[in-house]
SETIGU-463720 format. One record per residue (C-alpha): z, x, y. Coordinates in steps of 0.1 Angstrom, whole numbers, plus 5000, padded with zeros to 4 digits. Layout:
# residues N
<<Z; X; Y>> ...
This chain:
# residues 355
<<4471; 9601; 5727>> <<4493; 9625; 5746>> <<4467; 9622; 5776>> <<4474; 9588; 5776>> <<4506; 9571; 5797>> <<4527; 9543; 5784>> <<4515; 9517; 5807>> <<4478; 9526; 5798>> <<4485; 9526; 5756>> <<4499; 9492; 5764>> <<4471; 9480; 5783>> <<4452; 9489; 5752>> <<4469; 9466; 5729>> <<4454; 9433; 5724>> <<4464; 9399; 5708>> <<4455; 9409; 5666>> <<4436; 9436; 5671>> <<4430; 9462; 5643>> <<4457; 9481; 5644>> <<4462; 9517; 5659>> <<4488; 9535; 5642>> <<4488; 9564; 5665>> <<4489; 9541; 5695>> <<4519; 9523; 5677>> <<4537; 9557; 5669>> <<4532; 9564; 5705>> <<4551; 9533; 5719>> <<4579; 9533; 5697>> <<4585; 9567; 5706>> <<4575; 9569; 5743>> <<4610; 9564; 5764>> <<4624; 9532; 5766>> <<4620; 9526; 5800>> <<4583; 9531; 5804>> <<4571; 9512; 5772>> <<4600; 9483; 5765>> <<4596; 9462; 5799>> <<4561; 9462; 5796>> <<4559; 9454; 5756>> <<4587; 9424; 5761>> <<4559; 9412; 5790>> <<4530; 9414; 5772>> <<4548; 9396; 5738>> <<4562; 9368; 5756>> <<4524; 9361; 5774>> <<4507; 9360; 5739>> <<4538; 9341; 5724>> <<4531; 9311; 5752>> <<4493; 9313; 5744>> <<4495; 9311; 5706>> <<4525; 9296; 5694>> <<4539; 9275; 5728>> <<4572; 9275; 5746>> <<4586; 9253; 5714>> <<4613; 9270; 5695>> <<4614; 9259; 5659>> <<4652; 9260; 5649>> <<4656; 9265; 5611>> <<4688; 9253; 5591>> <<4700; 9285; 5570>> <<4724; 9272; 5542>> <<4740; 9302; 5525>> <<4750; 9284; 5490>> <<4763; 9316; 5473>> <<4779; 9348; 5479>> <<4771; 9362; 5445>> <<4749; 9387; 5442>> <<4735; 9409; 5410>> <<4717; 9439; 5432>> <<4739; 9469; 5449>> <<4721; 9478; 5478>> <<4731; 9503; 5500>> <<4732; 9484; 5531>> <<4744; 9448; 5525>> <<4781; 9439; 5520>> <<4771; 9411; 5488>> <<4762; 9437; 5467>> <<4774; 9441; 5435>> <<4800; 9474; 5438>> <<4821; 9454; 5468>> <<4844; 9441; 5446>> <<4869; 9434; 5477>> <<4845; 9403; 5491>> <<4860; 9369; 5477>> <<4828; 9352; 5461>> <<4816; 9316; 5461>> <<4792; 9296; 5448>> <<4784; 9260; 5468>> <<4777; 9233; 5437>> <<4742; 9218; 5440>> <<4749; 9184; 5448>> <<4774; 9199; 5475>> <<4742; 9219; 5487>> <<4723; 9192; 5493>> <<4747; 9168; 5514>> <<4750; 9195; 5538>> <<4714; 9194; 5544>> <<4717; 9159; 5546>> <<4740; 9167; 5575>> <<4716; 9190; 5589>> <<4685; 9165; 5587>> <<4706; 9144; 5604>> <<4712; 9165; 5636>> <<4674; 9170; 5636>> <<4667; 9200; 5614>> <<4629; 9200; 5600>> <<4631; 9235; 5580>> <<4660; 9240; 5554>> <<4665; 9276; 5543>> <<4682; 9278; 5511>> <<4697; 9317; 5514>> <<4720; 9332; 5488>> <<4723; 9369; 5472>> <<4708; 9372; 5434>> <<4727; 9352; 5418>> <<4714; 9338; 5382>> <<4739; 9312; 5376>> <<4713; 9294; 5399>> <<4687; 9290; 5369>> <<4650; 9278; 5379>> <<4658; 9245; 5371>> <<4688; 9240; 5390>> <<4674; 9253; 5420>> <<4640; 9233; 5418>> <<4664; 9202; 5414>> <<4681; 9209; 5448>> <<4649; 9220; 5464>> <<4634; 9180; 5454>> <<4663; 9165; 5467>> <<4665; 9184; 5503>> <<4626; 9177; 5501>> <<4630; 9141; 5494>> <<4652; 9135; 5530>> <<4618; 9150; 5548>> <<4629; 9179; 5557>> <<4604; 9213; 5548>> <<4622; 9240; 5524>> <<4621; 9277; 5524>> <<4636; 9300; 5492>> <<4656; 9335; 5500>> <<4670; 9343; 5470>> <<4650; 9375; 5460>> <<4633; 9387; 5431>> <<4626; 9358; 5404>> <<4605; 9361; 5375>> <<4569; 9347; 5387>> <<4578; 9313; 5364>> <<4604; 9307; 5389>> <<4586; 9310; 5416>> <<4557; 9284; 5405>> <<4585; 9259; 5394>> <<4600; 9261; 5430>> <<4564; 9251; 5444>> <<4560; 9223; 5420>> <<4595; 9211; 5433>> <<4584; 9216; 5467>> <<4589; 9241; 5485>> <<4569; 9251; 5512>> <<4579; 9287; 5522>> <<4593; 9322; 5504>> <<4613; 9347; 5522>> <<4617; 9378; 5506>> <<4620; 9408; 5535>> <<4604; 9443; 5521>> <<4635; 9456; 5541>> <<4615; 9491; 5548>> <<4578; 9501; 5538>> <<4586; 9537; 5527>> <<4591; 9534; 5491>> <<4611; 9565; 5483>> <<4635; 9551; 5509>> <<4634; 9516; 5496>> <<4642; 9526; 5459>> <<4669; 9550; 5475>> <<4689; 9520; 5493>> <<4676; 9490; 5464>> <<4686; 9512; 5433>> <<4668; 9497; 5400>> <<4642; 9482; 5422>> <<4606; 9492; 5437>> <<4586; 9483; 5468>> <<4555; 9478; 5446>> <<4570; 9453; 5428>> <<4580; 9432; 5460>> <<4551; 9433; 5476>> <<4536; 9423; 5443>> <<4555; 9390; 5445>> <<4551; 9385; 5479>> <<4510; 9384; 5468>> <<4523; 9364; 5444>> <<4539; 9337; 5461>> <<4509; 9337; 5482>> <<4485; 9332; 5456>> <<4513; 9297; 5443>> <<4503; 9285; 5477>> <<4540; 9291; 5496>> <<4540; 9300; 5533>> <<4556; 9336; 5526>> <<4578; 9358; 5555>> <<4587; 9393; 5549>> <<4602; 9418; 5577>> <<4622; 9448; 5577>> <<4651; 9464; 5590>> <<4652; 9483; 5623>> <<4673; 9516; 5621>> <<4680; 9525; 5588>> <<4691; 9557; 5583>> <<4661; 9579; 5571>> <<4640; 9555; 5587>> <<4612; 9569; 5608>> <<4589; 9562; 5636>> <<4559; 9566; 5605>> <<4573; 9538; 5586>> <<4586; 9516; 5614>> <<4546; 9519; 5621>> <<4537; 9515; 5581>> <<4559; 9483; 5582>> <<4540; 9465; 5607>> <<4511; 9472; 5592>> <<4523; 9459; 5559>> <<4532; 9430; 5576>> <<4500; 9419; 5590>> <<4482; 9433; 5557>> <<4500; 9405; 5538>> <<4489; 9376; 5569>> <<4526; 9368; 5567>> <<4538; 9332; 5581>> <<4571; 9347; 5595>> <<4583; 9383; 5599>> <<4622; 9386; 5601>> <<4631; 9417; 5622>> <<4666; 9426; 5626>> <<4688; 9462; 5632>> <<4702; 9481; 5606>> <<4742; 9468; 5606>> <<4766; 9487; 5584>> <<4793; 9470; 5562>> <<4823; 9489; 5560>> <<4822; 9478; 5523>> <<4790; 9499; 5516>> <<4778; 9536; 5515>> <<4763; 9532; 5545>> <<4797; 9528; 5560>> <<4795; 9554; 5582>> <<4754; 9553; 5594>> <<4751; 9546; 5631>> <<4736; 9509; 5635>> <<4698; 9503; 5647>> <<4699; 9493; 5686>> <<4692; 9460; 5703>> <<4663; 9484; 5724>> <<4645; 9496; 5695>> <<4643; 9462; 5674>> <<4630; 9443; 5703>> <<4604; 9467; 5708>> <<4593; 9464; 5669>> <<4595; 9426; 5676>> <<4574; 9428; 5708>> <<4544; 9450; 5687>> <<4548; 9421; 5663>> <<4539; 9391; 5683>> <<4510; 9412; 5697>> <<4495; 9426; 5663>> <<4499; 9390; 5646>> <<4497; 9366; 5674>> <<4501; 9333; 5655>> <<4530; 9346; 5632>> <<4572; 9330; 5635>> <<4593; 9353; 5646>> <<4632; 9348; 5642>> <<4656; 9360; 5670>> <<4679; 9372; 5644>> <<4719; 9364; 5644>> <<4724; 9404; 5637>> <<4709; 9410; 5676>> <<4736; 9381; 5685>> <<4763; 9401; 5665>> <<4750; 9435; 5685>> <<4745; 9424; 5721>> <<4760; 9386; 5731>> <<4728; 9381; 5750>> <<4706; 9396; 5722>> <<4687; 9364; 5705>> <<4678; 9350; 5745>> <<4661; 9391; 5743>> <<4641; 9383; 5713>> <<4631; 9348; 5725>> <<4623; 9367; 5756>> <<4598; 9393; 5734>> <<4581; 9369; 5711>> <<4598; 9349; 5688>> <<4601; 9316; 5683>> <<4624; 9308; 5659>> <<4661; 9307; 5656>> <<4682; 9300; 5626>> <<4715; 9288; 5627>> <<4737; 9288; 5603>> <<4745; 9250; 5592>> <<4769; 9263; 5560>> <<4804; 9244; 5567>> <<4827; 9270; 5584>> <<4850; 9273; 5559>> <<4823; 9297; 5540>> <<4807; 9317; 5565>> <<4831; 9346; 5568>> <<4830; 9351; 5531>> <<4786; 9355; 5531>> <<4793; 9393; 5547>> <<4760; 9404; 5548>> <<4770; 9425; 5579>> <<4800; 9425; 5597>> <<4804; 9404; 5631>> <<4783; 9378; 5623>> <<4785; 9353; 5648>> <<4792; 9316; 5653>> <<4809; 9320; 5619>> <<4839; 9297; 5632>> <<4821; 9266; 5643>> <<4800; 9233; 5632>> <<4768; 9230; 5628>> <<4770; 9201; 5652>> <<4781; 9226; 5674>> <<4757; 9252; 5668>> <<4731; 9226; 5673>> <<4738; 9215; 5707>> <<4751; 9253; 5722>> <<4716; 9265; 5709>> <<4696; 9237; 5727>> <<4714; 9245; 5759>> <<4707; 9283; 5753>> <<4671; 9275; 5745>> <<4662; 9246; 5775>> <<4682; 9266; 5803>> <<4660; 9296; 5790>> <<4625; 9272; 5802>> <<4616; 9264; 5762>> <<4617; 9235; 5741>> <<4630; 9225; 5708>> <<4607; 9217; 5683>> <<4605; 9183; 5665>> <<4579; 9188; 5642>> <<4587; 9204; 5606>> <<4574; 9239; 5623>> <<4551; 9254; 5593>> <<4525; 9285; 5595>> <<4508; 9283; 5630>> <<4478; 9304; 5614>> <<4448; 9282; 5620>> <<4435; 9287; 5583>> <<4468; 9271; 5570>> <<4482; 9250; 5599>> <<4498; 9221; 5581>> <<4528; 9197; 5578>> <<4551; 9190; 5554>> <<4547; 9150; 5548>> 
């Protein structure tokens, strides 16, 4: 590999290949300049030939700040006991997706933190209803017991997020205390095997994080012939004891993104509101290496500052109605369209549509 120049190892790469991991070391460690330009290029050619110039925009409804983990790097967790909580009632829940089925949103995301007041039950109930207005339905709401998970398919759910965050388990089980990487990828077999569309992804610049298991993560990721793969930097929240870690960079994350599109070809890939809340121009970057999703928050304004994953989220003072239009300029002054359709796994042994 060290024979080899930057330009040549990403000449080398092709559209799903088997994977290199020494070639993939090599470009996320080569200099910026000589492997990023070329990555973003090569991406955003395989993203037109396999997924299209439509961008599928995706409804995120954050319906409760409440959260039972205490993860080192999110500001819901548990110990942050200066974050005002809330909790969105269900019926509440879904009249704002009404709202957002309404401004043309096929793909409600129902996000929250861990919260258990949300019983199975109570969430399969809002997951019928949101289904019943036509509109396709993805779960983040982390580890559930596997009971849960097979009543939110019978309710109808058509997708599970749950990001392995990192792929190096001593790290993951040093940031997640009380929790394993075993066990999430576990349930992320598991939700495949229940028949959900499933997206994992992982965090760009943690700190520990290395080039081996930025690598390891990718591979993970197309080991588990994921639907979507949210990638996203590393933000710290003053309100965590990661306070004081130096955030990932816009640089490095699009590069992971860029290997992404090119080792899984047909997989979604958010441009991420945490590269918005790094670099103004940052989610026109990602649609510009590979993805082909964005997902704006459609949670009334009056709650957004108070879901503080990160600090400086954006767009956190305005309407979805708003949202929806300024992203449609962004996306149609960028030369891509806005998806109609309900924008489910473009892999062409489970291409379907929610009906």
């Amino acid at each position: 590999m060290a024979t080899q120049s930057p330009s040549q190892a990403v000449a080398a790469l092709r559209p799903g290949s088997p994977p290199d991991a020494g070639l993939l070391k090599y470009l996320l460690e080569a200099p910026e300049e000589d492997t990023l330009p070329a990555l973003v290029r090569l991406a955003d050619d395989i993203r037109a030939r396999y997924a299209g110039d439509e961008v599928h925009l995706r409804g995120v409804i954050e319906f409760s700040s409440h959260c039972s983990r205490n993860c080192h790097y999110c500001g819901l967790r548990s110990g942050n006991t200066t974050l005002t909580r809330y909790r969105i009632a269900p019926d509440d829940t879904v009249e704002i997706a009404r709202r957002a089925v309404a401004l043309g949103f096929r793909t409600i995301v129902l996000q929250s933190g861990e919260d258990p007041w949300y019983d199975a039950p109570t969430l399969a109930g809002i997951i019928e209803q949101i289904k019943a207005l036509g509109a396709a339905v993805t779960v983040s709401v982390g580890d559930r017991p596997p009971e849960d998970y097979a009543l939110f398919r019978q309710a109808g759910a058509d997708r599970y997020l749950l990001k392995h965050e990192t792929s190096d388990a001593i790290l993951f089980q040093r940031l997640r205390p009380g929790t394993d990487l075993a066990t999430r990828v576990d349930n992320l077999k598991h939700l495949r095997g229940l028949g959900f569309q499933i997206g994992a992804g992982n965090m760009v610049g943690l700190p520990g994080q290395s080039a081996d298991s930025l690598v390891a993560d990718l591979l993970l990721l197309q080991e588990l012939e994921v639907d979507m793969a949210g990638i996203g930097p590393f933000i710290p929240h003053p309100q965590t004891p990661l306070a004081d870690s130096r955030p990932g960079t816009v640089s490095a994350t699009l590069r992971v993104l860029a290997l992404a599109r090119i080792l899984m070809p047909w997989v979604h890939l958010p441009a991420t509101s945490a590269l918005g809340a790094l670099d103004p121009q940052g989610r026109q970057k990602a649609l510009r290496a590979g993805a082909n999703v964005v997902m704006p928050n459609v949670t009334p304004a009056a709650y957004r500052n108070l879901y503080q994953i990160y600090p400086g989220k954006i767009c956190t003072g305005e309407e979805p109605e708003h949202c929806r239009q300024c992203l449609t300029g962004i996306i149609t002054g960028m030369g891509r369209v806005v998806a109609t359709d309900c924008g489910h796994s473009l892999r062409p042994d489970r291409k379907e549509c929610a009906q």
